[in-house]
VOPAGU-2260 file (C-alpha; in pm, 1 decimal, decimal comma):
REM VOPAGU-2260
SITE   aa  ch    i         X         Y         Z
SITE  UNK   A    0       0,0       0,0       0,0
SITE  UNK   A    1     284,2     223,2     105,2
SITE  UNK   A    2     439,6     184,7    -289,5
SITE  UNK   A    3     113,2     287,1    -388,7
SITE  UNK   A    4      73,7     602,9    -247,7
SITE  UNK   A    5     435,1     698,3    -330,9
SITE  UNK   A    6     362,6     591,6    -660,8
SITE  UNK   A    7      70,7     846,8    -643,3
SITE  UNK   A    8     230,4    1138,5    -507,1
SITE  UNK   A    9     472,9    1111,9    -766,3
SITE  UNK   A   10     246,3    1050,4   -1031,6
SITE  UNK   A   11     127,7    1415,4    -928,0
SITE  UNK   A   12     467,9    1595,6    -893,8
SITE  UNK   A   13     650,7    1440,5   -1227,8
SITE  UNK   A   14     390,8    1612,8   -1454,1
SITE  UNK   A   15     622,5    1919,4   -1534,9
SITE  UNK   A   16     678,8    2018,4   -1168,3
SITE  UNK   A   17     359,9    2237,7   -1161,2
SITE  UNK   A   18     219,6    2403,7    -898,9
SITE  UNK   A   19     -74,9    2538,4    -818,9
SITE  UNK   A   20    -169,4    2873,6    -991,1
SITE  UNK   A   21      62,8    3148,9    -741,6
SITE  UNK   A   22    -121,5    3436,2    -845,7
SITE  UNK   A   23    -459,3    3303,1    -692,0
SITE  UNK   A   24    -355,4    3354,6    -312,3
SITE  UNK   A   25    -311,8    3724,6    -394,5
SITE  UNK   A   26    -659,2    3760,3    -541,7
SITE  UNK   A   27    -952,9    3871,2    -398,1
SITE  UNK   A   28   -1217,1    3560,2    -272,7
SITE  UNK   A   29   -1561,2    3636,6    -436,4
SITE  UNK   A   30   -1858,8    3479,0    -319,7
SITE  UNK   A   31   -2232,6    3394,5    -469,9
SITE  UNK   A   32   -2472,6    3239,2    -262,0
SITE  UNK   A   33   -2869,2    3205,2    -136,4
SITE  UNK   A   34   -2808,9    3328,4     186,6
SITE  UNK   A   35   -2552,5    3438,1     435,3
SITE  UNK   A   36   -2521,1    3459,6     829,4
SITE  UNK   A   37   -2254,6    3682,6     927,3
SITE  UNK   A   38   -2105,2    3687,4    1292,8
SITE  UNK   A   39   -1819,4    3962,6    1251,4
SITE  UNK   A   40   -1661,2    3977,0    1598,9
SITE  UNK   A   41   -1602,4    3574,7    1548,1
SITE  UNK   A   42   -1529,7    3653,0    1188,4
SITE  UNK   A   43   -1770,7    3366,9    1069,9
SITE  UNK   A   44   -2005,9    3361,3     772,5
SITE  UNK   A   45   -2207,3    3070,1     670,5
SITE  UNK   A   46   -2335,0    3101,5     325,4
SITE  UNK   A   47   -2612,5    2829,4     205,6
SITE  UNK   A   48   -2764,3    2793,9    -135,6
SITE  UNK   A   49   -2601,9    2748,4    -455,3
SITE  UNK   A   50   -2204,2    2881,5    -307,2
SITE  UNK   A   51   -1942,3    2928,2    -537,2
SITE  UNK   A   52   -1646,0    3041,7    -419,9
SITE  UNK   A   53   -1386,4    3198,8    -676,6
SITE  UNK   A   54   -1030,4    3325,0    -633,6
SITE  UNK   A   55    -853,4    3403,3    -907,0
SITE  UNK   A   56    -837,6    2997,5   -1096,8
SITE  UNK   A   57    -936,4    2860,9    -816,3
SITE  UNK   A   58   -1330,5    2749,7    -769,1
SITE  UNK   A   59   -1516,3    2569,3    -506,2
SITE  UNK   A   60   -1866,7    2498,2    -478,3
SITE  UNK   A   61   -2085,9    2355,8    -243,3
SITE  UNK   A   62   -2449,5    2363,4     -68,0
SITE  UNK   A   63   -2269,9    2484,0     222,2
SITE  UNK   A   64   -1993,3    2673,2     334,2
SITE  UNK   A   65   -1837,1    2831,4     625,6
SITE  UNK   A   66   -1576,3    3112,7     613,1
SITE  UNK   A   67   -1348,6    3219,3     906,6
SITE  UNK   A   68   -1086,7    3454,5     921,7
SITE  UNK   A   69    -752,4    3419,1    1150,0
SITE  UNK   A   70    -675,8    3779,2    1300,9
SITE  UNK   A   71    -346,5    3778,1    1002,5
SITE  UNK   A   72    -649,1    3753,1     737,9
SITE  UNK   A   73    -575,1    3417,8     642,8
SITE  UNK   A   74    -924,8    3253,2     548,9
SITE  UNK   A   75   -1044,3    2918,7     598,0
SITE  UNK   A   76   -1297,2    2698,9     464,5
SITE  UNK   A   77   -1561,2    2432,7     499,2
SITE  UNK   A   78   -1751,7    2276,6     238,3
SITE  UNK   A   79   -2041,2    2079,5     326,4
SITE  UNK   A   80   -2244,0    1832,2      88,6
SITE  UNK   A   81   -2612,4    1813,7      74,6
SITE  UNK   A   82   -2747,0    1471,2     -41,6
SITE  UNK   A   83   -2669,9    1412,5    -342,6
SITE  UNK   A   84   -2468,9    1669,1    -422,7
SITE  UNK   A   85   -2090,5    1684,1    -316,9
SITE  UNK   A   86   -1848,4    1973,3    -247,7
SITE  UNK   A   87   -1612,7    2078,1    -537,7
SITE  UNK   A   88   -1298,8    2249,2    -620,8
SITE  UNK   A   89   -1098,0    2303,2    -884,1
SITE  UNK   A   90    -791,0    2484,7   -1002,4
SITE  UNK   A   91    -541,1    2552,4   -1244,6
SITE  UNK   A   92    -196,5    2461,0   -1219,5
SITE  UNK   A   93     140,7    2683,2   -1337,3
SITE  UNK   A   94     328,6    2586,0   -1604,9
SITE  UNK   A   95     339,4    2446,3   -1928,4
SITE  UNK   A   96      15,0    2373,2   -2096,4
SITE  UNK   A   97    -367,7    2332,7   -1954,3
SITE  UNK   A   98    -298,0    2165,9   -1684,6
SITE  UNK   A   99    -628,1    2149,2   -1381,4
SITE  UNK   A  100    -636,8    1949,0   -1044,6
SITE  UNK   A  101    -986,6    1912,4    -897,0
SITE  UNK   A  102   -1196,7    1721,9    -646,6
SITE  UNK   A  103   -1472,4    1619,3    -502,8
SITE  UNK   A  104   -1602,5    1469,6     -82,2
SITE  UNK   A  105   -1900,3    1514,9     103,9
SITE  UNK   A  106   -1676,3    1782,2     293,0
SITE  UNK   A  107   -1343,4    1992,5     167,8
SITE  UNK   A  108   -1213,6    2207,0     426,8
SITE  UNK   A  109    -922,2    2473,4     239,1
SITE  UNK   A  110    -638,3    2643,2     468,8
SITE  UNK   A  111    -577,2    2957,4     284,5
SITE  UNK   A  112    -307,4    3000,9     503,5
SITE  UNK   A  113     -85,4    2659,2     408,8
SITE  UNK   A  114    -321,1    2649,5      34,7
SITE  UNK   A  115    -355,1    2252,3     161,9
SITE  UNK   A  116    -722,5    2083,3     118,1
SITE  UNK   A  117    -834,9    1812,8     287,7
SITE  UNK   A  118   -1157,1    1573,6     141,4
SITE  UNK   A  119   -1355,9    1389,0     343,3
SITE  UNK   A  120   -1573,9    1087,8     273,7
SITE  UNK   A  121   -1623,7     976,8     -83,8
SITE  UNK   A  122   -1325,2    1175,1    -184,2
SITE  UNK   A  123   -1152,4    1186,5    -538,3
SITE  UNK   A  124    -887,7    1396,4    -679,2
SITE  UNK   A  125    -827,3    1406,8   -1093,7
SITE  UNK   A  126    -528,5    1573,0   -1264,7
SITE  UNK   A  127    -641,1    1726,9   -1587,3
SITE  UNK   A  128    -441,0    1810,3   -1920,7
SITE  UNK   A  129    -693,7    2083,5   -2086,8
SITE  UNK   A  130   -1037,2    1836,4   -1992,6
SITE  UNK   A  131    -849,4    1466,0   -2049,9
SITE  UNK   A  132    -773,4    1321,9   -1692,5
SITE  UNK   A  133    -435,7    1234,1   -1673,6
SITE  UNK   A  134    -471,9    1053,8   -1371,5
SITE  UNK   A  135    -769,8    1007,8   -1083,1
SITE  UNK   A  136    -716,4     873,2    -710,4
SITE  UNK   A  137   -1015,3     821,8    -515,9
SITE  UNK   A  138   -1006,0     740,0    -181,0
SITE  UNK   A  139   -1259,9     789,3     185,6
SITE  UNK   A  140    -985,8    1086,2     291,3
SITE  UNK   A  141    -756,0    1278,5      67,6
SITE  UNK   A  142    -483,7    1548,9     174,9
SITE  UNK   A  143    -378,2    1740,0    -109,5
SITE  UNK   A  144     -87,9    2053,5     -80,7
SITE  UNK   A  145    -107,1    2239,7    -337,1
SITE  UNK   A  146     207,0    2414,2    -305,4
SITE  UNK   A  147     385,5    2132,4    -325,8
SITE  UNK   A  148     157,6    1932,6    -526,9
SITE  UNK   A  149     141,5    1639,8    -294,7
SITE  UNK   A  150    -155,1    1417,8    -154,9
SITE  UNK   A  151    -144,9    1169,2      37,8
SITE  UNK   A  152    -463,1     951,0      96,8
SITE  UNK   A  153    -636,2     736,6     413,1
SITE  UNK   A  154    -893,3     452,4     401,1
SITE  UNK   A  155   -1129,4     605,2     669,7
SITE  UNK   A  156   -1308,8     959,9     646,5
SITE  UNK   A  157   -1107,1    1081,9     940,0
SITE  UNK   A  158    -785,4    1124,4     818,4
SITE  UNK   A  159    -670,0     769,2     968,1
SITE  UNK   A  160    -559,7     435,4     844,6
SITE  UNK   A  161    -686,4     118,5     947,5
SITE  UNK   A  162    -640,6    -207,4     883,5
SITE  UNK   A  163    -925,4    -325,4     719,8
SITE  UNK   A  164   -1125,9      -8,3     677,7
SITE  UNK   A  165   -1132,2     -35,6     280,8
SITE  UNK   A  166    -915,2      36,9      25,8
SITE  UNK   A  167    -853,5     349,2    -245,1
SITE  UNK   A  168    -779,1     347,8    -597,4
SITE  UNK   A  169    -611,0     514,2    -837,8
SITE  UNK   A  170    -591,9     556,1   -1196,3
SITE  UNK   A  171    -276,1     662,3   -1445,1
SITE  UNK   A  172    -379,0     734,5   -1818,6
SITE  UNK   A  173     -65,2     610,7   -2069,2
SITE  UNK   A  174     121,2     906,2   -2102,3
SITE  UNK   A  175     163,3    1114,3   -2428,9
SITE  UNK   A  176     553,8    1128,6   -2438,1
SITE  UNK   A  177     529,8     702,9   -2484,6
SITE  UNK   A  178     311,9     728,4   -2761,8
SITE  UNK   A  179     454,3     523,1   -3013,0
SITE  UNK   A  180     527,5     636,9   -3408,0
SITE  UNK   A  181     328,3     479,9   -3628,7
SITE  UNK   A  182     592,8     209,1   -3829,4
SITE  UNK   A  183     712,1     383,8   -4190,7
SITE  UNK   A  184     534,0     272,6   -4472,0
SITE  UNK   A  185     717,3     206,2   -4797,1
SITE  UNK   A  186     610,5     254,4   -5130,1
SITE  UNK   A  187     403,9       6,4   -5329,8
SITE  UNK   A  188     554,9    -102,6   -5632,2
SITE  UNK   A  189     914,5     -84,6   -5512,0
């Protein structure tokens, strides 16, 4: 299991040595929602209905979420599911090409702070080349840093392994540098 999730987190990093986009933690976080409860001495808002969350490439959505605010105006989040309907994010990476990472869990909770996301419970993570997955991992827990463009996953919804508690997956697409030439024809007649 170990060589699997190496094999993973590499899987993630080798892809040009992208990042996630660095401009986005300097943009502004723009929010569209149903409704909103605001407490500002706690520096809490809980928005429900239809939230999407932009900041700069990066998007989240979700039924619910829940915004705080450390006193160094780092934000945080919590995306919450509603049945049927998970909690999404998505973001573009730097570097060469169209490169996207994005996920889905009945929760996602977002450190603005460290940029690291954490999915919980029916979580999966795909890394995208323009819309073609390049490869998926999915997984009950799924810790992904996206300044260092490293997950690591768990087999229980807490964070924790156990023997036992079920096992992840993971998918790699055949990469486009092995493609092989097609063989040179020759001429007919010769």
């Amino acid at each position: 299991m170990n060589k699997l999730l190496l094999s993973a987190a590499l899987l993630l990093t080798v892809a040009g040595g992208a990042q996630a986009e660095k401009a986005d933690s300097s943009k502004p976080t723009q929010i569209a929602f149903d409704q909103l409860d605001a407490d500002d001495v706690k520096q809490i808002k809980t928005f429900t209905g239809n939230v999407v969350l932009t900041r700069g490439t990066l998007l989240m959505k979700s039924p619910k979420a829940v915004v705080t605010e450390d006193p160094e105006g780092y934000q945080y989040v919590v995306l919450n599911s509603a049945p049927g309907v998970q909690a999404t994010f998505r973001q573009k990476l730097d570097g060469a090409g169209d490169q996207w990472v994005e996920g889905q869990a009945d929760r996602i909770e977002y450190d603005g702070k460290t940029e690291l996301v954490k999915l919980f419970a029916k979580a999966q993570i795909k890394r995208l080349e323009g819309s073609k997955p390049s490869s998926q991992v999915d997984g009950e827990f799924i810790s992904y840093d996206s300044r260092k463009e490293f997950f690591a996953v768990k087999n229980t919804p807490t964070g924790e392994s156990k023997p036992g508690a079920g096992r992840s997956t993971m998918v790699i697409q055949p990469s486009s540098k092995l493609a092989v030439p097609p063989a040179p024809t020759t001429p007919q007649g010769k």
